[in-house]
N, C-alpha and C positions, 0 to 999 in steps of 0.2 A: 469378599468380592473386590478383582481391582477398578481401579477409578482414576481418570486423569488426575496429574495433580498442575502448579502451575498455573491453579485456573483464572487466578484474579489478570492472570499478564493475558492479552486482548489477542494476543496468537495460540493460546494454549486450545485443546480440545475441551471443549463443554463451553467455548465462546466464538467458534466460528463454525460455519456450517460445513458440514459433509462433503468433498468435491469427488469426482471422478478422475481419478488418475488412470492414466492409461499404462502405467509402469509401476508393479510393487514389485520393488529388490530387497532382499534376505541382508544386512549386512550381518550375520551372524550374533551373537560369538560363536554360537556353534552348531547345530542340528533341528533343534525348535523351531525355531522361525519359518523355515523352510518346511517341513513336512506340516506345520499348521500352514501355510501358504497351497498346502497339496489339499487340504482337506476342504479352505474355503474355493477354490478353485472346482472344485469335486469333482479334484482326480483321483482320490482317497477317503475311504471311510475314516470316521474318528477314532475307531478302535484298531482299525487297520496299523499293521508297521508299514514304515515307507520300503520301496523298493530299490534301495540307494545300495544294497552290498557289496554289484556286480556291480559299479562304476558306471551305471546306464543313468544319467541326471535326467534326461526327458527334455522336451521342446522349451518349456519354461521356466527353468535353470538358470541361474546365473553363478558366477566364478563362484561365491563364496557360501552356497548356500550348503553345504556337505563338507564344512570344513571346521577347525576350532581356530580362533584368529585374534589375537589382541587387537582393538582400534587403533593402536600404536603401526600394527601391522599393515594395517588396509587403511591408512593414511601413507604410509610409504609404499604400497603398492601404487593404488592412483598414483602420488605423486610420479613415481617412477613411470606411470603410462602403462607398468603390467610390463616395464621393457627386464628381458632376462628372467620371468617367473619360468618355474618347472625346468630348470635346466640341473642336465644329468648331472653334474660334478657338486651340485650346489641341492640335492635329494641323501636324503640320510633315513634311514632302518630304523625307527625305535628300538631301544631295549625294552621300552617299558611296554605294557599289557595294559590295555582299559578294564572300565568295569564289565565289560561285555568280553572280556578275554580276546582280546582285538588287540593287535601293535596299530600302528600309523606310519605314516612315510611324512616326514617334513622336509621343507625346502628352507633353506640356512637363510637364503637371503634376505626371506622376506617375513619367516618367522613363520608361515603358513603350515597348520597338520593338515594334509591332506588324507582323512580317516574313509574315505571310501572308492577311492581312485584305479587303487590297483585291485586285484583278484586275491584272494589267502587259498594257503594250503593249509589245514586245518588249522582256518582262524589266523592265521599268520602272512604276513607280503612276506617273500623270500627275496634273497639279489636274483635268484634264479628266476623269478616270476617281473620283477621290475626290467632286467635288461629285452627280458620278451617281449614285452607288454607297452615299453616307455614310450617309441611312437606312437602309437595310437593311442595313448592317454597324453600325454601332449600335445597332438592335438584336438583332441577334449581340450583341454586345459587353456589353450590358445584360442581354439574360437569362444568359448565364456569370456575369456577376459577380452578379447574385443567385442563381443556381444555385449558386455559393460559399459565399455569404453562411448560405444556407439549409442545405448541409453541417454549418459552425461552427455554428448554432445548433439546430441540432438533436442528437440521441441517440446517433447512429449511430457506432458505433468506426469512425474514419478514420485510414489512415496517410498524411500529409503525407511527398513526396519531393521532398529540392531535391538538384539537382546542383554542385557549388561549393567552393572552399576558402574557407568563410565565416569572419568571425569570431567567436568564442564569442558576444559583446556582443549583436552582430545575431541571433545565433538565442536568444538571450534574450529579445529584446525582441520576435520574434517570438512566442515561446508567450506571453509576458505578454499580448500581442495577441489573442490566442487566446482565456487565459482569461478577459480584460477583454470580449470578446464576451458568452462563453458558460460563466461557471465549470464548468459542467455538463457539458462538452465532451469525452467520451471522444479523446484522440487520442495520436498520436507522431508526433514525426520522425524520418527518416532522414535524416543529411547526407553525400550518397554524396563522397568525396573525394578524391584524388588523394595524397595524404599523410597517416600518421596522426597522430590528435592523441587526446587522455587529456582527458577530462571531469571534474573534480574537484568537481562541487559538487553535492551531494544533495537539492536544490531544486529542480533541473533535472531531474537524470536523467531522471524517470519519465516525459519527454517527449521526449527526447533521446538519439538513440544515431548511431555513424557506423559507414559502410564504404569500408573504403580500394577503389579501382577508378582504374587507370591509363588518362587518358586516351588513346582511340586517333587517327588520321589520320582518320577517318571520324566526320563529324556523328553518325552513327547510333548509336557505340560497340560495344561488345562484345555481342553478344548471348547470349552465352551465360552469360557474366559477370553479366550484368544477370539473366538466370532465376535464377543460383545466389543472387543479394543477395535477390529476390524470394521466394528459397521459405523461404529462413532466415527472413524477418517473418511473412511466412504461412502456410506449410507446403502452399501450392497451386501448381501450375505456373498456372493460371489462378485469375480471379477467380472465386467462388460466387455460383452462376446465383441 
């Protein structure tokens, strides 16, 4: 079973109470987060796959939740403002094949796979299929990352979830990212993880907490696991309508 860890530090989960956020954002790393964000939401059943193939993200989407992304990445994105993401000259073709016999499309600049954006021809993005295609997944791609953008600078309590055994450094330099936005920026993270690790620094805390959760065989993860980590920050099986 996972379990917060971190508990002894006074911002960790299992020592502060449940809040309502009115914003939970996917920071990846890759696919999980998101499609358990679709199931607590119940736009999706648990056993259900998500409906991500066709590049249709849904109302409740943000930039990175359909993507694979180093925190190295989506620290220099924010940084950057999201300025020049998705641009054509700077989108590169996999050679390579996932486990699901899938390529991807990445954009160089920012290090972003974009695994479900464009449409396949069996299983495959073609150049043929991207130069058709690339306005209007661009701007896809443009309003999520100003629908981000507009999250961080606004009011709203959001709890930022990344999936990953990051290092301290990078989720560091993530919140400074944050508050360099928007000092004003009610938020936290969650950094769901695979192994525990102990927070020591009281500068950070009050943005920063982890939950250990053992990766499973399945992209999707644990679903049930994923509601228990969900209602300990929240206290909702679902988000408020």
């Amino acid at each position: 079973m996972g379990k917060p860890s971190n508990l002894e530090h006074p911002s960790a989960v299992g020592s502060i109470q449940p809040r309502v956020f009115q914003c939970v954002v996917s920071l990846g790393k890759n696919c999980e987060v998101a499609h358990q964000l679709k199931i607590w939401r119940g736009e999706l059943s648990a056993t259900s796959e998500s409906e991500i193939l066709d590049g249709n993200w849904g109302g409740n989407s943000s930039l990175f939740d359909w993507c694979i992304t180093s925190l190295w990445s989506i620290c220099e994105c924010l940084e950057g403002r999201c300025s020049g993401i998705f641009e054509k000259h700077n989108l590169i073709i996999s050679d390579e094949i996932d486990c699901n016999g899938y390529n991807y499309v990445t954009d160089t600049r920012y290090g972003i796979q974009f695994q479900h954006v464009f449409s396949r021809t069996n299983n495959l993005v073609t150049p043929t299929i991207v130069e058709g295609e690339y306005e209007e997944k661009r701007g896809k791609v443009l309003h999520l990352a100003s629908k981000l953008l507009g999250v961080i600078a606004s009011s709203k309590p959001t709890l930022y979830i990344r999936r990953g055994d990051e290092e301290i450094s990078l989720l560091k330099r993530l919140i400074d990212t944050l508050k360099k936005i928007n000092h004003a920026h009610d938020f936290h993270i969650v950094c769901v993880r695979s192994e525990d690790i102990i927070l020591d620094d009281n500068e950070y805390a009050p943005h920063l907490s982890f939950y250990t959760m053992a990766y499973t065989n399945d992209w999707r993860g644990d679903s049930e696991e994923w509601s228990r980590m969900l209602r300990q920050y929240t206290g909702h099986n679902l988000l408020p309508k």
